[in-house]
C-alpha positions as CSV (number, residue, x, y, z in Angstrom):
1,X,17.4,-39.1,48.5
2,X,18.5,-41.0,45.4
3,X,20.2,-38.9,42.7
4,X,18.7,-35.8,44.0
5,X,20.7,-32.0,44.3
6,X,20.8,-30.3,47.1
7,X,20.7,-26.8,45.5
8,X,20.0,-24.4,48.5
9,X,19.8,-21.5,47.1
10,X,15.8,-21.3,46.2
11,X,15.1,-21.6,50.5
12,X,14.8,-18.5,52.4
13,X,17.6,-17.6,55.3
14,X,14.7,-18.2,57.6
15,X,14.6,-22.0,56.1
16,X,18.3,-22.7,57.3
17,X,17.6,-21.2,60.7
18,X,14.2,-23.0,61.4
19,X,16.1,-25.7,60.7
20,X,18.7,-25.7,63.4
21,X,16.7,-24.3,66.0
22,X,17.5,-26.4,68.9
23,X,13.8,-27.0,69.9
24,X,12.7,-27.9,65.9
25,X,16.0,-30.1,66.0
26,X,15.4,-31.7,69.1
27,X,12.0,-32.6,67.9
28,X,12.9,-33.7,64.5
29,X,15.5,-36.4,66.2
30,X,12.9,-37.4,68.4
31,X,10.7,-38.2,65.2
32,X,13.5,-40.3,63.4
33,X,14.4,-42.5,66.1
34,X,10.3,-43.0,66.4
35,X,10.6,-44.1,62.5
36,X,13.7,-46.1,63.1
37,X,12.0,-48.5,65.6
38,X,8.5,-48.5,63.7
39,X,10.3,-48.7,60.2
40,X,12.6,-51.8,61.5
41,X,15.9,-50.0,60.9
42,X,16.8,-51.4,64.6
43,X,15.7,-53.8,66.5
44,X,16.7,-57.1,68.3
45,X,18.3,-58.2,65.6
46,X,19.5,-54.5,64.5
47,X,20.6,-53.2,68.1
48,X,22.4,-50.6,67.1
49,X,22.8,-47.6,64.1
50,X,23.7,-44.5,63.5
51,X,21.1,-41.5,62.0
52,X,21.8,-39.0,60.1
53,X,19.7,-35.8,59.6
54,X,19.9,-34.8,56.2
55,X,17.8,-31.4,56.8
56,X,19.9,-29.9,59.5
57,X,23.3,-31.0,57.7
58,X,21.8,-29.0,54.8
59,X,21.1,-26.4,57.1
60,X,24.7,-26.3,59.2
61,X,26.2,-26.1,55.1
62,X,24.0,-23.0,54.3
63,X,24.6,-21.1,57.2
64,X,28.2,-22.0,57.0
65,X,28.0,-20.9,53.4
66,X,26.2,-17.2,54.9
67,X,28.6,-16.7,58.0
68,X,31.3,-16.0,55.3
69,X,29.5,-14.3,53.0
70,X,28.3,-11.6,55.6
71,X,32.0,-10.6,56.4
72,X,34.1,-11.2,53.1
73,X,34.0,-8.4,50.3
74,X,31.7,-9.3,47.3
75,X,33.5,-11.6,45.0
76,X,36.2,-12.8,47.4
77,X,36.8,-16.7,46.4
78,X,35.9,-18.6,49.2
79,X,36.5,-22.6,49.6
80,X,34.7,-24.5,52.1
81,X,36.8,-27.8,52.4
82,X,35.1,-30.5,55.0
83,X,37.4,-32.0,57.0
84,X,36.7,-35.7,55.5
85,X,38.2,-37.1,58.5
86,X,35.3,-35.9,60.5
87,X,33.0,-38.4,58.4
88,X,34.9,-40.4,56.1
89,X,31.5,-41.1,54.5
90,X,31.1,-41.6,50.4
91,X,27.0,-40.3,50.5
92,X,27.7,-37.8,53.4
93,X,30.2,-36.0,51.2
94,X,28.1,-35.9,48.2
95,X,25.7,-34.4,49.8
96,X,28.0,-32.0,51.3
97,X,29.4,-31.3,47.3
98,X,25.9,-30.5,46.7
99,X,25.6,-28.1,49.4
100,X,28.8,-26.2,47.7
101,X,31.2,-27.5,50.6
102,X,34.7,-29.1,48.7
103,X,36.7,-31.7,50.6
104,X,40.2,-31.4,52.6
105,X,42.0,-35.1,53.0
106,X,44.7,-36.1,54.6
107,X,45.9,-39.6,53.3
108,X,45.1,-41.9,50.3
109,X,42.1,-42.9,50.8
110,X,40.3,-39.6,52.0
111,X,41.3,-38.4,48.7
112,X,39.7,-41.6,46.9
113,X,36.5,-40.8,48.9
114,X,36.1,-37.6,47.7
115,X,37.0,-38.7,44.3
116,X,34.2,-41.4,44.9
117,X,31.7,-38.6,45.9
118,X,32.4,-36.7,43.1
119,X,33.8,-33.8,44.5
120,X,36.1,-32.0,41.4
121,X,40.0,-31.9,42.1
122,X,39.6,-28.3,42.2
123,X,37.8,-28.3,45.2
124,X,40.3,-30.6,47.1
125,X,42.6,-29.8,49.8
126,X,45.6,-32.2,50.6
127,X,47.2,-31.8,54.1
128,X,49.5,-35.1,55.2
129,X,52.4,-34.6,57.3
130,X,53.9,-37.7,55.7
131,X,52.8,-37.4,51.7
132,X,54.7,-40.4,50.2
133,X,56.6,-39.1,46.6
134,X,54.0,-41.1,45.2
135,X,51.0,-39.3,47.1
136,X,52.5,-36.0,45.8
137,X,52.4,-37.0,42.4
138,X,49.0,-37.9,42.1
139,X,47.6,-34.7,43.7
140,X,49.9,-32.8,40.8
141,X,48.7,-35.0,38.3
142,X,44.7,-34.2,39.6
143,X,45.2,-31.3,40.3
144,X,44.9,-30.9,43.7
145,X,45.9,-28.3,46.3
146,X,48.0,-29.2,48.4
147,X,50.2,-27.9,51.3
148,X,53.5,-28.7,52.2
149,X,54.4,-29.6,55.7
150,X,57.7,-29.2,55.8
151,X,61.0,-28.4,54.6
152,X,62.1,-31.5,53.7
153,X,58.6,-32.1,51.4
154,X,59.0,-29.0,50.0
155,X,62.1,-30.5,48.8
156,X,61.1,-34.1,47.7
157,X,58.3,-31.4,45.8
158,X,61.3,-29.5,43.8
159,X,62.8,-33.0,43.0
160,X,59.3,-34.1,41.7
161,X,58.7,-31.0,39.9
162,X,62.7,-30.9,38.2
163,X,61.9,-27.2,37.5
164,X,58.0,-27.7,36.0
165,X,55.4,-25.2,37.4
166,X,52.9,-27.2,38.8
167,X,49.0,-27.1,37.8
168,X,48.2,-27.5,41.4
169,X,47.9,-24.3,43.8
170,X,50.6,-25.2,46.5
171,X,51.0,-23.6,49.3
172,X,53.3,-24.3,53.1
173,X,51.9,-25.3,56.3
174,X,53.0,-23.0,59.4
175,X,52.3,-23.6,62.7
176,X,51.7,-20.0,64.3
177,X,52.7,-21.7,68.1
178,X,50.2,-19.8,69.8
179,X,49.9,-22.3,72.3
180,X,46.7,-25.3,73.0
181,X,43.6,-25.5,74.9
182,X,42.3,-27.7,77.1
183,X,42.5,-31.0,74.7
184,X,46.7,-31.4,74.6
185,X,45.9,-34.1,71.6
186,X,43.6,-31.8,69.2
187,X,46.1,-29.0,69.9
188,X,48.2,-28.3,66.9
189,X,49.4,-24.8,67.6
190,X,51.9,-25.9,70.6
191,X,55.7,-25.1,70.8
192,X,56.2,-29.0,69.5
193,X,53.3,-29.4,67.6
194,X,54.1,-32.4,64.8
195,X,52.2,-30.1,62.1
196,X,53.5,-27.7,59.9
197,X,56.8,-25.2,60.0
198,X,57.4,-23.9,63.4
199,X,57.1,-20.1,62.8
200,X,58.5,-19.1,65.9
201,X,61.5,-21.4,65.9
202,X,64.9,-19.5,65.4
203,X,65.6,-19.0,61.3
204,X,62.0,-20.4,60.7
205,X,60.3,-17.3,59.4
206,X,63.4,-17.0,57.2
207,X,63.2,-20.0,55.8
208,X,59.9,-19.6,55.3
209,X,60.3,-16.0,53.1
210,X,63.3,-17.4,51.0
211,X,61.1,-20.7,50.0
212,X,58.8,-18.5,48.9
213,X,61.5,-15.8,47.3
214,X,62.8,-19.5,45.5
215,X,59.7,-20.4,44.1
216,X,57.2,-18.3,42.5
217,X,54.8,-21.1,42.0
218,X,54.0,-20.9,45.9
219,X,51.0,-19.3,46.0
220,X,49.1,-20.4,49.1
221,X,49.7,-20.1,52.7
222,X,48.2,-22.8,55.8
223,X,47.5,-22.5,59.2
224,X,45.5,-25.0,61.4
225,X,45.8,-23.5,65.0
226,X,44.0,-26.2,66.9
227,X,40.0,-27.8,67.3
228,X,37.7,-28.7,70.3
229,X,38.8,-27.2,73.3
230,X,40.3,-24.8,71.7
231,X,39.5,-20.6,72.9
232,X,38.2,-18.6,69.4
233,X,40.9,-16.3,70.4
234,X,43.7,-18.5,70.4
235,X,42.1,-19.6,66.9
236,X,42.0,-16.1,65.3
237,X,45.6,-15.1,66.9
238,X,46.6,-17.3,65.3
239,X,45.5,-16.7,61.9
240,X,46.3,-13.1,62.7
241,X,50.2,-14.7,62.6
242,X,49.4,-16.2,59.2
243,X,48.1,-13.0,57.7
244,X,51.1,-10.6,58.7
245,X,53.1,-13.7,57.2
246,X,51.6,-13.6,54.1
247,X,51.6,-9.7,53.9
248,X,55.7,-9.6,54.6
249,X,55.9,-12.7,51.7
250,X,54.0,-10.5,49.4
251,X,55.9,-7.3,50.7
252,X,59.3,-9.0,49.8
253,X,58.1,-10.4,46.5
254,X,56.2,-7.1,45.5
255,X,53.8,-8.7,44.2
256,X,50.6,-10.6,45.0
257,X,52.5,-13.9,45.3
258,X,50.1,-15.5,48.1
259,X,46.5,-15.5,46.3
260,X,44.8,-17.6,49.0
261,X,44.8,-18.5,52.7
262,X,43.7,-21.5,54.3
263,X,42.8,-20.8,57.7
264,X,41.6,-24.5,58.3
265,X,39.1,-25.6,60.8
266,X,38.8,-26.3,64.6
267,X,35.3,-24.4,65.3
268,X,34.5,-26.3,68.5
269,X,31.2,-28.5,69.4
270,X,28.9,-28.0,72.4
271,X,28.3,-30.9,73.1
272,X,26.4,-30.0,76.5
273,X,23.0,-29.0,74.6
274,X,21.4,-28.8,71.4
275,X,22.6,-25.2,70.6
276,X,24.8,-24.4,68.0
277,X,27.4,-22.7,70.1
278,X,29.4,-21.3,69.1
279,X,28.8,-21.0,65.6
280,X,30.3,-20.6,62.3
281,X,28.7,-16.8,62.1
282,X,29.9,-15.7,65.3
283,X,33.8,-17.2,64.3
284,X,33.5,-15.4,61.0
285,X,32.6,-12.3,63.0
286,X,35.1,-12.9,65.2
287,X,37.8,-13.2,62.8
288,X,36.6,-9.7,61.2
289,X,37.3,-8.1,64.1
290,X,40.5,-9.4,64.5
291,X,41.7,-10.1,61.5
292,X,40.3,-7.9,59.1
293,X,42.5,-8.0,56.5
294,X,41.7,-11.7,56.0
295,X,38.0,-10.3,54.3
296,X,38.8,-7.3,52.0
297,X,39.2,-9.2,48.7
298,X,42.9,-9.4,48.1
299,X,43.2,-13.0,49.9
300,X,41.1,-16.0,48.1
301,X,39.8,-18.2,51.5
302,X,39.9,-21.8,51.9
303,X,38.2,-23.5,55.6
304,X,38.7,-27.0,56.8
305,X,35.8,-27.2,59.4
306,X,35.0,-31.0,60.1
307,X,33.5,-31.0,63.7
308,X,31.4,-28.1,63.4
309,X,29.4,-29.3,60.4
310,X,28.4,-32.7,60.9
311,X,28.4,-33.5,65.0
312,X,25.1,-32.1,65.8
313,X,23.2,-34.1,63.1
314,X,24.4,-37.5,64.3
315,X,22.8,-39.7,66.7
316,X,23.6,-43.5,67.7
317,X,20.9,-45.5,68.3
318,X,22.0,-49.0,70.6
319,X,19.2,-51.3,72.3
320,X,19.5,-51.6,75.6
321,X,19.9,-55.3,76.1
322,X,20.2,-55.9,80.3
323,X,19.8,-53.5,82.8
324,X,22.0,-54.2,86.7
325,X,22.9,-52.1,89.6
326,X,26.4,-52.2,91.2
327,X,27.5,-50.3,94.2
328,X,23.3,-49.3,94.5
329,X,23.9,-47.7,91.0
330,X,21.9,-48.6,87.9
331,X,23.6,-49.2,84.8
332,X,21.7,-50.0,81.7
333,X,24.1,-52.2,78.9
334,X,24.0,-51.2,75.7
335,X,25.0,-52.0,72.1
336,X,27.1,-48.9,71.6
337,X,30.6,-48.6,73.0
338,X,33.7,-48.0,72.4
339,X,33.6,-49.9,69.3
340,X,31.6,-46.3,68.3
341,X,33.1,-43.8,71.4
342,X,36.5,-44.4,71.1
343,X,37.6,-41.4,72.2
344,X,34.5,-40.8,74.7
345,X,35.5,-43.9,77.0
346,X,39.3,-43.4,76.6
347,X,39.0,-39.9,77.5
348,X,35.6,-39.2,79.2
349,X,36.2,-35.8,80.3
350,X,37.3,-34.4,77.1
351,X,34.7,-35.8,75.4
352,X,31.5,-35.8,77.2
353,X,28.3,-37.2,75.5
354,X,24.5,-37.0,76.1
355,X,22.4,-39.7,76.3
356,X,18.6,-39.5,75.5
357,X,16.4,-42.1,76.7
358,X,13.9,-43.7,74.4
359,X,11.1,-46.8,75.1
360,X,11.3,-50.2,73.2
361,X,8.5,-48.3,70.9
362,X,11.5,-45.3,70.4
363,X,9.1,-43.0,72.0
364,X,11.2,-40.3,75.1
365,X,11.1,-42.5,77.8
366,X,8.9,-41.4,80.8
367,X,9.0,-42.1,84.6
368,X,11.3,-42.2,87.2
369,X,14.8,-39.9,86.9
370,X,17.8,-41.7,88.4
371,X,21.4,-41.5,88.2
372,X,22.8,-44.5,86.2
373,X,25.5,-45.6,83.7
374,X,25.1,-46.4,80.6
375,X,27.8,-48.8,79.3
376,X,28.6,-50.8,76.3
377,X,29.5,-54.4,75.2
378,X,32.8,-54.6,74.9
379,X,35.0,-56.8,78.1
380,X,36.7,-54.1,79.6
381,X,35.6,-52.2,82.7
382,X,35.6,-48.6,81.0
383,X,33.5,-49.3,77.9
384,X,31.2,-46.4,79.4
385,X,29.0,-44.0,77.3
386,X,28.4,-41.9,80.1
387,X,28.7,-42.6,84.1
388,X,26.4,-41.0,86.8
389,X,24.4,-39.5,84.4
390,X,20.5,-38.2,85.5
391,X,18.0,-39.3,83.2
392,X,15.0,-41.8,82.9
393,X,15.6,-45.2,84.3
394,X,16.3,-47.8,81.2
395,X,14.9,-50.8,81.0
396,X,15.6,-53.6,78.7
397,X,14.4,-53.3,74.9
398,X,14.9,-49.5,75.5
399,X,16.8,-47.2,73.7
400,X,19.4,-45.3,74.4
401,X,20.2,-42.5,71.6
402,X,23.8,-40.7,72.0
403,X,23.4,-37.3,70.8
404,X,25.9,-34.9,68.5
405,X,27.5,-38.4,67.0
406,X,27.8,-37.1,63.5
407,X,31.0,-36.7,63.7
408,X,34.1,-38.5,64.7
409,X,31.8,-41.3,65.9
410,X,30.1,-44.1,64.2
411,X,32.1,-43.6,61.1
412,X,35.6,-44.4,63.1
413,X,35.0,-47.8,64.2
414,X,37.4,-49.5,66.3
415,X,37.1,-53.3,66.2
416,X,37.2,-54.1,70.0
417,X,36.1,-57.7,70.4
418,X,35.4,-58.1,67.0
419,X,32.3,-55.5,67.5
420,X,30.8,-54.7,63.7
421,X,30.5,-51.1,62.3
422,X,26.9,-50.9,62.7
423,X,25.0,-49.3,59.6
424,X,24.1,-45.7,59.1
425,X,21.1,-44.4,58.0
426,X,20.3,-40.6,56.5
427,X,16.9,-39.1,57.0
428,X,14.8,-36.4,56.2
429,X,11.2,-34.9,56.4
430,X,8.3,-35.0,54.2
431,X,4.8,-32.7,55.0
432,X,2.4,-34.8,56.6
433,X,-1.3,-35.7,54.5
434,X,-2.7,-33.1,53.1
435,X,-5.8,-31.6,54.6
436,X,-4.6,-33.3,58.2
437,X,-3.9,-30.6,60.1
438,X,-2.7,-32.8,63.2
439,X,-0.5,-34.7,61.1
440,X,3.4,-35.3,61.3
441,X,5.7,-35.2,59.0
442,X,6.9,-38.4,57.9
443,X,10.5,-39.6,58.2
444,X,12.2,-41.5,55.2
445,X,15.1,-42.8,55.3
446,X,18.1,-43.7,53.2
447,X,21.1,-46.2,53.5
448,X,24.3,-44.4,53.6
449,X,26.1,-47.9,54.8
450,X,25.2,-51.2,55.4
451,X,25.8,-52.8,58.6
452,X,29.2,-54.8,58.7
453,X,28.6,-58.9,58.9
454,X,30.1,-61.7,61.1
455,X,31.4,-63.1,57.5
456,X,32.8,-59.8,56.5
457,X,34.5,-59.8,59.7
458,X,35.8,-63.3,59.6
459,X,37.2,-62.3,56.0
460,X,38.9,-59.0,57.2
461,X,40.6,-61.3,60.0
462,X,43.2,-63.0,57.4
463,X,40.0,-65.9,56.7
464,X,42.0,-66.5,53.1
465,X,45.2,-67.4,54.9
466,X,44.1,-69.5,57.5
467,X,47.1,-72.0,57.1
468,X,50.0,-69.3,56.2
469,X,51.5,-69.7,59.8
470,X,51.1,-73.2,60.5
471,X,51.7,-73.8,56.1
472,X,55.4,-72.2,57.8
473,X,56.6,-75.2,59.3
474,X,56.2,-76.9,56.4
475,X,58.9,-75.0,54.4
């Protein structure tokens, strides 16, 4: 991978399709966990880390990149800002710049990641429902977007500003309350939602059209209706509230005041196959239909999708170390966790995963199907990757590869029992020899982080003040 740029533009649309063919990407993952095991990437002493497949991120990006395109008039400005919580990853986001995607953060240091990544101000998106004055100033002084979340931030901004126009398009944060899906956490468009200005709330909408009759410099308008579990029509309802907000600002101002939209993210994952369903051209097509006004020129566009772009090109990788049966049920133990699954073994039905089995050579495991779990290593009775699942039996040396983990997954560690963040390799394809018609392609691989160590743990545990409590009874 090295310094190389992911220009897309020279591959055919039949490229980015190939690409993410469930089948081709199926068999591409099967090939990289092959390379992982022969290569030494894991192992005994490796028993866990996460893949990443370079091609089909490239791929998710350009058909991201088309979706709009096919349903926005020519020249419309359009912003595709990823979601950095999704994977907080310095070489994942560079490669995501390169593919033309920008980056939308939420604190400190998602902003300094995408700084780190390179990714221009310009093409940054700052959403925080508790910017500090001094995490204001520094998205004004870098030029930044950034959208305020409420009325009391729009006010610490006029303090900040003392009657300067600011460099940086700003825009306000409404939350259309359309109501949530089937996930009460990831659902943002509630009556109480905690994000953004309650546009259904009495005096809200006129609060929000004199903020914007106050100040001119408001240019944007935000709306982030909700994520997985969330119905596409809930999702474009309401961004259809957001449009007829921006059209009665503008009516009131007669002018174009609002410039761009942000209709943020929340495209939800399958996460019950390899399909890409649904995807980003059928919610662009969606939206069109619904919201047509959104794609006729006059509004600039800015996305946030997270999920959507990375999940399906993520797999964990975890040794299976022992393999038991308890109540005549076989469960297989495992490196990965919750340490990786956080919210998989909190919340199992919400978040669902599928587990591929794989031999101690990482070839698909053959033989006998059974229903087993497949649990982790952490001391507690629901570290569980998946329970009662059909599949080949495990055995020990195995592997067992959780599938659509690109996201939300091995880049959020959570330090139960002192677990480390395992590393996390990218990989691509390269054509097999020439003149061997037989031959496959072969898998290279690049670091995109190191695995965390027992010292680095040690140190992160307060290492350098060992003796500040017990140093207190000597004051």
């Amino acid at each position: 991978m090295g310094d190389h740029r992911y220009d897309l533009s020279h591959l055919p649309d039949s490229a980015y399709a190939e690409a993410n063919e469930p089948a081709a990407r199926a068999a591409r993952r099967d090939r990289a966990v092959r390379a992982a095991v022969v290569q030494g990437l894991v192992g005994p002493d490796e028993p866990i880390a996460g893949l990443l497949d370079v091609d089909g991120i490239r791929a998710t990006a350009a058909a991201l990149h088309a979706a709009f395109d096919a349903v926005t008039a020519p020249g419309t400005p359009v912003l595709h800002a990823f979601a950095v919580k999704a994977t907080p990853l310095v070489p994942v986001l560079r490669l995501l710049a390169e593919a033309g995607l920008g980056a939308e953060v939420a604190s400190p240091g998602e902003l300094a990641l995408a700084t780190a990544a390179g990714i221009p101000p310009e093409r940054i998106v700052l959403d925080s429902p508790a910017k500090t004055p001094a995490e204001i100033r520094e998205a004004l002084r870098l030029g930044v977007a950034l959208n305020a979340d409420n009325p009391q931030e729009l006010e610490r901004l006029d303090a900040i500003l003392d009657g300067t126009t600011p460099s940086s398009p700003v825009g306000v944060r409404v939350n259309p309350q359309v109501g949530g899906g089937s996930i009460g956490a990831l659902s943002t468009a509630t009556p109480t939602s905690k994000f953004g200005v309650a546009l259904r709330d009495p005096g809200a909408r006129d609060w929000v059209l004199n903020a914007y009759a106050a100040r001119p410099w408001l240019t944007r308008l935000h709306a982030h209706s909700g994520s997985q579990g969330m119905p596409l029509e809930l999702l474009a309802e309401g961004l259809g509230a957001l449009y007829e907000l921006a059209e009665e600002i503008n009516e009131a101002a007669g002018r174009k005041q609002i410039d761009t939209l942000d209709i943020g993210g929340g495209l939800p994952v399958n996460f019950h196959s390899d399909a890409d369903d649904p995807s980003h051209a059928a919610y662009a097509a969606l939206l069109k239909n619904t919201v047509p006004g959104l794609f006729d020129g006059r509004y600039g566009l800015v996305t946030e999708f997270g999920r959507s772009v990375l999940a399906k090109h993520g797999t964990v990788l975890a040794r299976v170390e022992y393999t038991k049966s308890a109540g005549e049920r076989p469960i297989a133990v495992t490196h990965a966790g919750v340490q990786v699954a956080t919210r998989t073994v909190y919340n199992p039905e919400s978040w669902p995963l599928r587990i591929a089995a794989f031999d101690a050579e990482g070839r698909p495991r053959t033989g006998d199907t059974v229903v087993q779990d497949v649990a982790g290593p952490a001391c507690f009775a629901g570290d569980l990757l998946a329970t009662g699942q059909t599949m080949p039996r495990l055995h020990p040396g195995d592997w067992a590869a959780v599938l659509d983990t690109g996201a939300y997954y091995f880049a959020h560690h959570y330090a139960y029992n002192s677990l480390p963040r395992p590393a996390v390799h990218g990989w691509t394809e390269t054509p097999g020899a020439a003149g061997s018609e037989n031959a496959e392609p072969e898998v290279r691989f690049a670091t995109v982080r190191t695995a965390q160590t027992v010292a680095e743990i040690v140190a992160e545990g307060g290492e350098a003040h060992r003796d500040g409590l017990t140093g207190l009874a000597d004051l």
